[in-house]
ChimeraX commands (.cxc) that place a marker at each C-alpha (Angstrom):
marker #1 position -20.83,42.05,26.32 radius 0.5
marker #1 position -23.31,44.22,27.53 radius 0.5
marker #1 position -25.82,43.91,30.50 radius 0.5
marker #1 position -29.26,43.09,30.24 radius 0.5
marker #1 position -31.89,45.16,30.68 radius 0.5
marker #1 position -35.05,44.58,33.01 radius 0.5
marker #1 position -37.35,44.30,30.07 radius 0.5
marker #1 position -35.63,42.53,28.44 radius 0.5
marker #1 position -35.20,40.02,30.96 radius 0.5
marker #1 position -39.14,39.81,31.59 radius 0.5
marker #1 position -39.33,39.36,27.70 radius 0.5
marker #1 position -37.39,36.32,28.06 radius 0.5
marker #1 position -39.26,35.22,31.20 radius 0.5
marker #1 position -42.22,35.32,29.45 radius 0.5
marker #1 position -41.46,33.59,25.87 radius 0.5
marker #1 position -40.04,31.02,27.97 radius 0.5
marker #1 position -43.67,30.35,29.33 radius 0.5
marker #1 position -45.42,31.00,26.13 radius 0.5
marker #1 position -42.84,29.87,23.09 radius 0.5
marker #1 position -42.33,26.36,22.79 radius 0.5
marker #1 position -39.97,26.41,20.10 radius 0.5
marker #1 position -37.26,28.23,22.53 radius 0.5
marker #1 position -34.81,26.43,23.95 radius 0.5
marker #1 position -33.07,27.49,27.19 radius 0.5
marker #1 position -29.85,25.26,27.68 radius 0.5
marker #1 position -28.39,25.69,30.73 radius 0.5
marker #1 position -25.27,23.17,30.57 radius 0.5
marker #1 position -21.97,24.10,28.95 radius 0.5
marker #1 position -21.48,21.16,27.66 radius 0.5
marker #1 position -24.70,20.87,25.92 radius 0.5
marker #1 position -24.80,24.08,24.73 radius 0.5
marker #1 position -21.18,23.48,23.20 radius 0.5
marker #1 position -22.32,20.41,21.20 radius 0.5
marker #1 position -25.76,22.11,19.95 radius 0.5
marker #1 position -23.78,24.98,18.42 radius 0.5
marker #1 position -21.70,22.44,17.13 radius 0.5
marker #1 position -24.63,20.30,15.26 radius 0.5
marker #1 position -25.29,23.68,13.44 radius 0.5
marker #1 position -28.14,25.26,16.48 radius 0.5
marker #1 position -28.29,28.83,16.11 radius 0.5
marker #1 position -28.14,30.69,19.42 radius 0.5
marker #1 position -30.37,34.25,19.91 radius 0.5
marker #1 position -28.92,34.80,22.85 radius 0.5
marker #1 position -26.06,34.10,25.50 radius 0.5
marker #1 position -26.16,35.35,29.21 radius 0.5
marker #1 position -24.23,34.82,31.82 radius 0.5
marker #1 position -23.13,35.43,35.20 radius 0.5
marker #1 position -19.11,36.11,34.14 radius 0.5
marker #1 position -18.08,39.39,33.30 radius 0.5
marker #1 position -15.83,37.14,30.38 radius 0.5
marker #1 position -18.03,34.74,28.86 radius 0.5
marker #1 position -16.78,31.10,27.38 radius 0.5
marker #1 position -18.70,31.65,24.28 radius 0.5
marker #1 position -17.40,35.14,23.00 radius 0.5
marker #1 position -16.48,33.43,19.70 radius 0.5
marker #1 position -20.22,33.26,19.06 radius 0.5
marker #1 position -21.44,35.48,16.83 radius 0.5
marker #1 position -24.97,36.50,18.73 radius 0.5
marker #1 position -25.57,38.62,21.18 radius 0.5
marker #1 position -24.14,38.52,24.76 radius 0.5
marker #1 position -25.59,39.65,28.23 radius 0.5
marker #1 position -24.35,39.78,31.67 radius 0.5
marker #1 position -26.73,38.90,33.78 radius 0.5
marker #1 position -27.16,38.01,38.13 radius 0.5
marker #1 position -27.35,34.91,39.08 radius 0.5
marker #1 position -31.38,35.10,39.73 radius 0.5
marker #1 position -31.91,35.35,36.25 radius 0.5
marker #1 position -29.85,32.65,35.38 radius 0.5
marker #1 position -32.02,30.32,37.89 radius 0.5
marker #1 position -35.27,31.97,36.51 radius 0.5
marker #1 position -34.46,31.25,33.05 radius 0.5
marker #1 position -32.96,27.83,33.45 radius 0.5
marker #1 position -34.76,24.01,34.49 radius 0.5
marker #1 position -31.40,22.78,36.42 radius 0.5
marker #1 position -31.53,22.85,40.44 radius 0.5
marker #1 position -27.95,23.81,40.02 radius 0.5
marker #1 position -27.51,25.95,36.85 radius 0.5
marker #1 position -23.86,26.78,35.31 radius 0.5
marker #1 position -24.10,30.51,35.72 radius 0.5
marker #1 position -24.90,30.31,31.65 radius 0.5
marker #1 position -28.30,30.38,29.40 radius 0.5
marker #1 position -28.27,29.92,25.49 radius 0.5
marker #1 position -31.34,31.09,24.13 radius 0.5
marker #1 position -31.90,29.25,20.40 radius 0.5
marker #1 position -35.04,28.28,18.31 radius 0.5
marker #1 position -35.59,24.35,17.83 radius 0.5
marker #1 position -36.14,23.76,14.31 radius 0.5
marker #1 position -37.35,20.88,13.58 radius 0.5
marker #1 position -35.60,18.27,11.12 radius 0.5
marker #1 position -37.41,17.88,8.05 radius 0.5
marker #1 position -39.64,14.59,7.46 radius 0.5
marker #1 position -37.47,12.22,5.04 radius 0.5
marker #1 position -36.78,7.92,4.56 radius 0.5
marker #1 position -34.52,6.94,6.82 radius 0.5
marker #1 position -31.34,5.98,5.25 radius 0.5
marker #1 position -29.62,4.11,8.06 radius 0.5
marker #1 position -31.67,1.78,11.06 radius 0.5
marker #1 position -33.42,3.56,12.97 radius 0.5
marker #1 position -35.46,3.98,16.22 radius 0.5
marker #1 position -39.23,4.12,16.28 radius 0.5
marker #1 position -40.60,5.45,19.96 radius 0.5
marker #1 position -43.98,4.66,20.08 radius 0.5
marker #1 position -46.02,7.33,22.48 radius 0.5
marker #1 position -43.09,7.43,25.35 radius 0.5
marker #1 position -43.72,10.05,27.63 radius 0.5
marker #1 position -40.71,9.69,30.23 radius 0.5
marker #1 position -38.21,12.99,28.78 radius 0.5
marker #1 position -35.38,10.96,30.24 radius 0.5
marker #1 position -36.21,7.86,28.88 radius 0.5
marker #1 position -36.80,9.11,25.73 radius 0.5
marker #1 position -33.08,11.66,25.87 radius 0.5
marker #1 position -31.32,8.26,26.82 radius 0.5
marker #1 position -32.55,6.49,24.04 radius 0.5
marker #1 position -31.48,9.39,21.94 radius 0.5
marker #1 position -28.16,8.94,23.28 radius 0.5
marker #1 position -27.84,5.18,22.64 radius 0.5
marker #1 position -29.34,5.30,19.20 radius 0.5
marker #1 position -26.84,7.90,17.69 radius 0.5
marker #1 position -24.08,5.68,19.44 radius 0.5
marker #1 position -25.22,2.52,17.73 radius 0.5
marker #1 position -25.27,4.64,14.31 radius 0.5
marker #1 position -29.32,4.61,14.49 radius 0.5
marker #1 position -29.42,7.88,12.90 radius 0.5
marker #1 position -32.93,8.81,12.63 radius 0.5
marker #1 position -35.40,8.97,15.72 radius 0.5
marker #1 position -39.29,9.16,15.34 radius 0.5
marker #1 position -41.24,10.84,18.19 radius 0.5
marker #1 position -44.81,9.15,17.76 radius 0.5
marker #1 position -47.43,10.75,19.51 radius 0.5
marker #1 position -44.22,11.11,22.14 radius 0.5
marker #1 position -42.42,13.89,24.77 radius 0.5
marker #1 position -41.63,16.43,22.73 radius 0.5
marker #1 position -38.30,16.78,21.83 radius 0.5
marker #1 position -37.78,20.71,23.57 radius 0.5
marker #1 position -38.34,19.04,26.90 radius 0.5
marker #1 position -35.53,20.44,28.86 radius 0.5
marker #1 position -35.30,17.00,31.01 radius 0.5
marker #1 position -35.30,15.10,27.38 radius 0.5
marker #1 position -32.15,17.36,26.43 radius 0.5
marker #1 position -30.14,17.15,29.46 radius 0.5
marker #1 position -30.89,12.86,29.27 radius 0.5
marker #1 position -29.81,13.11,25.53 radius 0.5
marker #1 position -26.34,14.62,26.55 radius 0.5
marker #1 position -26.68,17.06,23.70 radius 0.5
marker #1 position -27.44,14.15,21.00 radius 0.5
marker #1 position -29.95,15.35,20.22 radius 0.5
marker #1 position -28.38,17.84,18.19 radius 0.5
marker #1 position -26.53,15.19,16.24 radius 0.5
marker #1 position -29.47,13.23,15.40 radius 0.5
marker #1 position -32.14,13.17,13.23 radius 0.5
marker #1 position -35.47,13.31,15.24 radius 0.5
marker #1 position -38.50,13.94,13.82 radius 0.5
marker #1 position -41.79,14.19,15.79 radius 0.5
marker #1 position -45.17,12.80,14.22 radius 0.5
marker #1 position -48.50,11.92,15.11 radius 0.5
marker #1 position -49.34,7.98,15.06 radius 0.5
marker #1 position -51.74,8.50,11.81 radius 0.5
marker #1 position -48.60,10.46,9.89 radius 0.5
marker #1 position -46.36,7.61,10.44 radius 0.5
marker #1 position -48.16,4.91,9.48 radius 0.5
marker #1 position -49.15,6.60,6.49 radius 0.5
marker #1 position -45.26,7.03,5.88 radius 0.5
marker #1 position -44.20,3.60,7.08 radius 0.5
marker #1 position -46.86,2.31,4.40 radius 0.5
marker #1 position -45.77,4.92,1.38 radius 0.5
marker #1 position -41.61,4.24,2.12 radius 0.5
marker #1 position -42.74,0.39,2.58 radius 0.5
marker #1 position -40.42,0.72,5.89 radius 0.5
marker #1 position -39.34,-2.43,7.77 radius 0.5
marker #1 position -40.26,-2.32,11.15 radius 0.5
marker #1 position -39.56,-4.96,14.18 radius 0.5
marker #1 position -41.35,-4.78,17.30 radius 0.5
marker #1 position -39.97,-5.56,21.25 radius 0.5
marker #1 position -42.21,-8.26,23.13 radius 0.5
marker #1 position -41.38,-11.01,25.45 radius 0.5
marker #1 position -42.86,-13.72,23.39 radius 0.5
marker #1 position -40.26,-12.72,20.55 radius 0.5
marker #1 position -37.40,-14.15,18.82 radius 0.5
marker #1 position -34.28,-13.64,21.04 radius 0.5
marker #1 position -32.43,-10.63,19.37 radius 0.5
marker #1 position -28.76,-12.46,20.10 radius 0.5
marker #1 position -30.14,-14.85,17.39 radius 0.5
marker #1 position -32.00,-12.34,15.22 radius 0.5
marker #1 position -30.21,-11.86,12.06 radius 0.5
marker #1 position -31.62,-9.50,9.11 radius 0.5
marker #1 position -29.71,-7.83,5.96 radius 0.5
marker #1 position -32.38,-5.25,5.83 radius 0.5
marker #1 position -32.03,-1.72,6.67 radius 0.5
marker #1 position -34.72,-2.01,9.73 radius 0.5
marker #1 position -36.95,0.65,12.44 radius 0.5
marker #1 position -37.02,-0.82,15.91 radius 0.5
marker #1 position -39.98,0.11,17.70 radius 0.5
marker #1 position -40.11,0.62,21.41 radius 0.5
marker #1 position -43.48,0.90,23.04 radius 0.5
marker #1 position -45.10,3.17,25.73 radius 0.5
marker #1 position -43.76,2.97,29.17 radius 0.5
marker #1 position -46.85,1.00,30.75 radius 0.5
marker #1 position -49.08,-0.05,27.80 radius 0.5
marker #1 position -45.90,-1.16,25.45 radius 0.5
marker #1 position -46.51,-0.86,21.63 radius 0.5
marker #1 position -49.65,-0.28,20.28 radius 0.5
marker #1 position -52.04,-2.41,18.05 radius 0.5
marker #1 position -51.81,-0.43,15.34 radius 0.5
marker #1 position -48.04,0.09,15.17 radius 0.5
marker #1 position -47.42,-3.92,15.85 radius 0.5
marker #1 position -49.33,-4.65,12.92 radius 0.5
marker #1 position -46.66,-2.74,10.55 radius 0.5
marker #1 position -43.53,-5.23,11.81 radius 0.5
marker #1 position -42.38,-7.89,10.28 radius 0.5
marker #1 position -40.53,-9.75,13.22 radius 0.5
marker #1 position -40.48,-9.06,16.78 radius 0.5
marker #1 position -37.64,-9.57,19.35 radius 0.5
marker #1 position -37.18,-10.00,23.08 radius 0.5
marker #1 position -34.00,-9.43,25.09 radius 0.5
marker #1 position -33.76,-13.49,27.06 radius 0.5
marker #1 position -33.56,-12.86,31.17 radius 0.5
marker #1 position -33.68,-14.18,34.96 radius 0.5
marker #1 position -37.62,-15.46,35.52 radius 0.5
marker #1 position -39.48,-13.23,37.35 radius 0.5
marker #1 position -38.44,-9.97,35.26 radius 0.5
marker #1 position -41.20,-8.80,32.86 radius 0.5
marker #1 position -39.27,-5.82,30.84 radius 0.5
marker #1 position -36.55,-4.05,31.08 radius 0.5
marker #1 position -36.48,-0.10,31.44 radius 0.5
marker #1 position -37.53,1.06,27.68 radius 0.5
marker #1 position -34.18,3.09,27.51 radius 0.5
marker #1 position -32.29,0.10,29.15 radius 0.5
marker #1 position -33.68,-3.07,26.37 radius 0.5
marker #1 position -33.50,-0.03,23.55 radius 0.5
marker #1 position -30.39,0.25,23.88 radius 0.5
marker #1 position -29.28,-3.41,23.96 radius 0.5
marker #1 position -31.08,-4.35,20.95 radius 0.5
marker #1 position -29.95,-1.42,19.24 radius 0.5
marker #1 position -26.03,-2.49,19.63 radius 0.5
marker #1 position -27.02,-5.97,19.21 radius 0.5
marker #1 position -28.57,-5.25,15.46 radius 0.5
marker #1 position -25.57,-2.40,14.69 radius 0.5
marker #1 position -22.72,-4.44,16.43 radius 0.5
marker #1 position -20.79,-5.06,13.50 radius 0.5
marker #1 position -20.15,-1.69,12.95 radius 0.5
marker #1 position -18.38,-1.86,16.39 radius 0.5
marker #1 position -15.97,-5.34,15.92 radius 0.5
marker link #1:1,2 radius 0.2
marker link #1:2,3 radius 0.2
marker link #1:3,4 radius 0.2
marker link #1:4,5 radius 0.2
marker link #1:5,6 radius 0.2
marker link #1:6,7 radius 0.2
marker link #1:7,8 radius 0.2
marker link #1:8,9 radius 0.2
marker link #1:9,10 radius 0.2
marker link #1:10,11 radius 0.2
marker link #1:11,12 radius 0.2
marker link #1:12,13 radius 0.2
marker link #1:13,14 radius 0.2
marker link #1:14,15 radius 0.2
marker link #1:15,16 radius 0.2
marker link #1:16,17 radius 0.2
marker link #1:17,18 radius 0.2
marker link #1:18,19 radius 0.2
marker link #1:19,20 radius 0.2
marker link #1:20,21 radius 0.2
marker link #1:21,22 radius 0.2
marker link #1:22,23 radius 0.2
marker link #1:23,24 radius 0.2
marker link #1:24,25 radius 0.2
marker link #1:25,26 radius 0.2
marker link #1:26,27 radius 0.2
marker link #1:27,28 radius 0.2
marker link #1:28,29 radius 0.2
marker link #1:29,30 radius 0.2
marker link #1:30,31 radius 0.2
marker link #1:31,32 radius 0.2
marker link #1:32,33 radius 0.2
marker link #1:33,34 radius 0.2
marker link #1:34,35 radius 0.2
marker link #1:35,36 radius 0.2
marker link #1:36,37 radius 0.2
marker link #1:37,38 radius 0.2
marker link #1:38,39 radius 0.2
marker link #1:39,40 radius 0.2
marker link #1:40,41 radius 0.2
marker link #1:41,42 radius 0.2
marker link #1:42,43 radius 0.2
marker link #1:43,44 radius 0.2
marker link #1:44,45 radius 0.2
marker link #1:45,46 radius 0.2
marker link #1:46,47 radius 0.2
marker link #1:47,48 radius 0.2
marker link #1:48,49 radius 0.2
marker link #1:49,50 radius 0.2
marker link #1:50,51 radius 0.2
marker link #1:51,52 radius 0.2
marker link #1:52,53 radius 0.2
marker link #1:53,54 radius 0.2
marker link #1:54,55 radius 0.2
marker link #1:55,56 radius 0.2
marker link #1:56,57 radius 0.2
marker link #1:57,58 radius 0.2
marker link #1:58,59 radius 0.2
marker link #1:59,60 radius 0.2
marker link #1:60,61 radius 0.2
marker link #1:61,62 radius 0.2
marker link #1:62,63 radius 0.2
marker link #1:63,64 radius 0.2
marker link #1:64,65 radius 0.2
marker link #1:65,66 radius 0.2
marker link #1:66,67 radius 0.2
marker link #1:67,68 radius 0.2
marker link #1:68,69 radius 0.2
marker link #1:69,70 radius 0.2
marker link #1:70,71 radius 0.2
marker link #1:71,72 radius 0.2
marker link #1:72,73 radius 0.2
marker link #1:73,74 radius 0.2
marker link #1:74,75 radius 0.2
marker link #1:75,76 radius 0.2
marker link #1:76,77 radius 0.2
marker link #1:77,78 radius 0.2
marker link #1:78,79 radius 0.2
marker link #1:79,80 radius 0.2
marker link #1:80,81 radius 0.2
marker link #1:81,82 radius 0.2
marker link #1:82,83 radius 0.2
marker link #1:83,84 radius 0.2
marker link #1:84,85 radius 0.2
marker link #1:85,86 radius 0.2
marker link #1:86,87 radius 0.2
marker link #1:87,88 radius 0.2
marker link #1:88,89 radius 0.2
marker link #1:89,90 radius 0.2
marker link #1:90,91 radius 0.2
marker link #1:91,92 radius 0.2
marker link #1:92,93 radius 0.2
marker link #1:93,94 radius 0.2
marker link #1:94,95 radius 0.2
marker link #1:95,96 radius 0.2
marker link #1:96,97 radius 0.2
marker link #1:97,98 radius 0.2
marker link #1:98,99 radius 0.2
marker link #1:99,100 radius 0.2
marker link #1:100,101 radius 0.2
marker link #1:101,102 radius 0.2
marker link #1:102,103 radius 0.2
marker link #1:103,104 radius 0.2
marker link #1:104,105 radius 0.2
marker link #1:105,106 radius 0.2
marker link #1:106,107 radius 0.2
marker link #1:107,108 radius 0.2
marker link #1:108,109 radius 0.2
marker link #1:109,110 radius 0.2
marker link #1:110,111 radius 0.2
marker link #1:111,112 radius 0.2
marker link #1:112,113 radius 0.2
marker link #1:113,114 radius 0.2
marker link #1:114,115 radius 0.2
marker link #1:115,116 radius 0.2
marker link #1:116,117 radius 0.2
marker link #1:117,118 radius 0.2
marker link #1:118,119 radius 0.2
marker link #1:119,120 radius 0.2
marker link #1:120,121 radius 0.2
marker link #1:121,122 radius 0.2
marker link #1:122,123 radius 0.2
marker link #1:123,124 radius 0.2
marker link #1:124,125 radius 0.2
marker link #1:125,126 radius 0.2
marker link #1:126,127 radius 0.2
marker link #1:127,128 radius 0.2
marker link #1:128,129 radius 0.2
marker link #1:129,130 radius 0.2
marker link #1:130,131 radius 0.2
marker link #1:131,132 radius 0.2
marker link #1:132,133 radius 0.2
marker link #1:133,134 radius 0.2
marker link #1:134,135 radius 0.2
marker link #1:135,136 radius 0.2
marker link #1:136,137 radius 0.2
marker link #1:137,138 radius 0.2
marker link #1:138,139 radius 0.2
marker link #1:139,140 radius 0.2
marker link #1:140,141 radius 0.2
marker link #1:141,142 radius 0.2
marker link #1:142,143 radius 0.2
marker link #1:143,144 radius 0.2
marker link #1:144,145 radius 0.2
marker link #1:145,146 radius 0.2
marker link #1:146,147 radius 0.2
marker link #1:147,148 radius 0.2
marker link #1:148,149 radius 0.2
marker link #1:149,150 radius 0.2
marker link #1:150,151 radius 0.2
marker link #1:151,152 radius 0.2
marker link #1:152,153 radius 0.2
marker link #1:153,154 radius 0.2
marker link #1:154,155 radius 0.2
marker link #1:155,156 radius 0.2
marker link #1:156,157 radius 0.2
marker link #1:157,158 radius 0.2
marker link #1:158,159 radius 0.2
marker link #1:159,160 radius 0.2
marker link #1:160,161 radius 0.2
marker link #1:161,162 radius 0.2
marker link #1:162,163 radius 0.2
marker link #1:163,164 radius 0.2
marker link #1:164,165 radius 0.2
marker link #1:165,166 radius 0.2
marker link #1:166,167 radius 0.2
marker link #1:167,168 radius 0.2
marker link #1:168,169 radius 0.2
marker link #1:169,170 radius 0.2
marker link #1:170,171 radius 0.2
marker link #1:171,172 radius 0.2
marker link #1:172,173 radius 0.2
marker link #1:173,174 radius 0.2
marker link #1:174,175 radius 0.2
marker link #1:175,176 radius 0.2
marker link #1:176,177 radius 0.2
marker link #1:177,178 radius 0.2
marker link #1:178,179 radius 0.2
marker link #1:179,180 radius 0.2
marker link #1:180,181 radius 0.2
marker link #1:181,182 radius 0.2
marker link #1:182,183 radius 0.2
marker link #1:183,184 radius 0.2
marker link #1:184,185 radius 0.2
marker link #1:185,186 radius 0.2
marker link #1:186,187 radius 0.2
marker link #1:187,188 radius 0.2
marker link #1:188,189 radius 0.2
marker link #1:189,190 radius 0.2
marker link #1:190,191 radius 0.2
marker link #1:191,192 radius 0.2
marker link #1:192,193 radius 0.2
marker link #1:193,194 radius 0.2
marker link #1:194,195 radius 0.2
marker link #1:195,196 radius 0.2
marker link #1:196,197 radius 0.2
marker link #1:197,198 radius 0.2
marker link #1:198,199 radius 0.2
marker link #1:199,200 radius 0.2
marker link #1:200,201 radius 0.2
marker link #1:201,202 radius 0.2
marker link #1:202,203 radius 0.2
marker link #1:203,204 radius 0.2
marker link #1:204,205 radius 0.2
marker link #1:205,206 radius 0.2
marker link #1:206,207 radius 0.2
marker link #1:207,208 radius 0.2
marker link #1:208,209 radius 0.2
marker link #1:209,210 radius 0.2
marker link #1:210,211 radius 0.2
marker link #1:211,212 radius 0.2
marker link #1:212,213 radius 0.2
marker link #1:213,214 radius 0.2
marker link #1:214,215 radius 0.2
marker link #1:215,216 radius 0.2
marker link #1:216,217 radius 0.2
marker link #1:217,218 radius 0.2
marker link #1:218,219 radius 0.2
marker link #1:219,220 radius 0.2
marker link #1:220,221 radius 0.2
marker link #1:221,222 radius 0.2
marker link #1:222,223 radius 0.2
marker link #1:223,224 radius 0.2
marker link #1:224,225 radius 0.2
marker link #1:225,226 radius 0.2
marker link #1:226,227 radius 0.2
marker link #1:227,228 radius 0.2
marker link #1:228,229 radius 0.2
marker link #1:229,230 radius 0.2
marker link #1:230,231 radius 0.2
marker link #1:231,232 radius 0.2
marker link #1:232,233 radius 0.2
marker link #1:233,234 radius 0.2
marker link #1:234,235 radius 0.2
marker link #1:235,236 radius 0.2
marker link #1:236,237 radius 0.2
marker link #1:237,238 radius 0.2
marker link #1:238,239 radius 0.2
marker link #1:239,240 radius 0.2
marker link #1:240,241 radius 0.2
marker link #1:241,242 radius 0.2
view
């Protein structure tokens, strides 16, 4: 270990403003499970004189405990940074069911949804015109499954052009829809979850070939998108489970 220098340090300071593709993780835990889904670190520091992570083959500062709050997004960092470039996954047919977010903006709703799809075996997540997916709130919501998951962020255009060319089946979430507890399909299947306030668009609606609700109390419009995500997700996947 060896202790950061001052330039160094305003290097960092500043790709962190300017480089979108670095990530600064700032939770042990999440840092843990993104070096475990194959994320290569640049960089450790820390505030310990022995750090956790010495079995990591990149290099590792000691750093004060300023720098650590500088370089992290947490009101209450772990004394830790891991400094790693996001590479994107590459663009391929989904081979499993998988979730569709159409334009969500909310990083936590969108890391939550993360979470539930890759613990309903929804492998593959599509970012449409969405958060992107080095938003340091999205990460922390995801609980680091993000690393385990197959995201992939395109514009609306590039994804109907794919969902057309992979002839993709695609259902869409409304209130007026089929009740998902009696939805039944034997078809590998994208659910689509629409935009916190304006729900799915026109354009994206028009690819599904069904469209489910989740049945409630009267007086509830919707559900919280990560909330009715998740529920349909199980509810299609649930055999995997019993």
């Amino acid at each position: 270990m060896q202790k950061a220098s001052n330039n160094f340090i305003k290097l960092l300071k500043k790709q962190k403003r300017e480089n979108s593709c670095l990530l600064f993780l700032d939770n042990v835990k999440i840092i843990k499970d993104a070096i475990a889904g194959g994320l290569k670190c640049k960089y450790i520091l820390t505030v310990d004189e022995k750090s956790i992570f010495e079995d990591i083959s990149c290099p590792i500062y000691k750093v004060d405990k300023t720098t650590i709050e500088a370089l992290s997004d947490s009101k209450s960092p772990q004394g830790v940074v891991c400094v790693a470039e996001y590479i994107p996954y590459i663009v391929e047919k989904p081979k499993t069911n998988f979730l569709v977010l159409d334009g969500l903006q909310d990083p936590g709703n969108v890391g939550s949804l993360i979470r539930s799809a890759y613990a309903c075996g929804f492998e593959y997540v599509f970012l449409i015109s969405s958060v992107k997916p080095t938003n340091s709130k999205l990460i922390r919501s995801s609980v680091g499954a993000i690393f385990k998951s197959k995201v992939i962020s395109l514009t609306k255009e590039e994804f109907i052009s794919y969902a057309k060319e992979w002839k993709l089946d695609l259902i869409a979430t409304d209130m007026k829809g089929e009740n998902i507890f009696n939805f039944k399909t034997e078809k590998k299947v994208g659910l689509i979850i629409g935009n916190e306030g304006q729900g799915i668009s026109d354009e994206m609606a028009n690819l599904c070939f069904a469209t489910v609700k989740i049945p409630m109390q009267n007086g509830i419009e919707s559900l919280n998108a990560s909330v009715s995500g998740s529920i349909i997700m199980y509810q299609i996947n649930k055999d995997k489970f019993l």
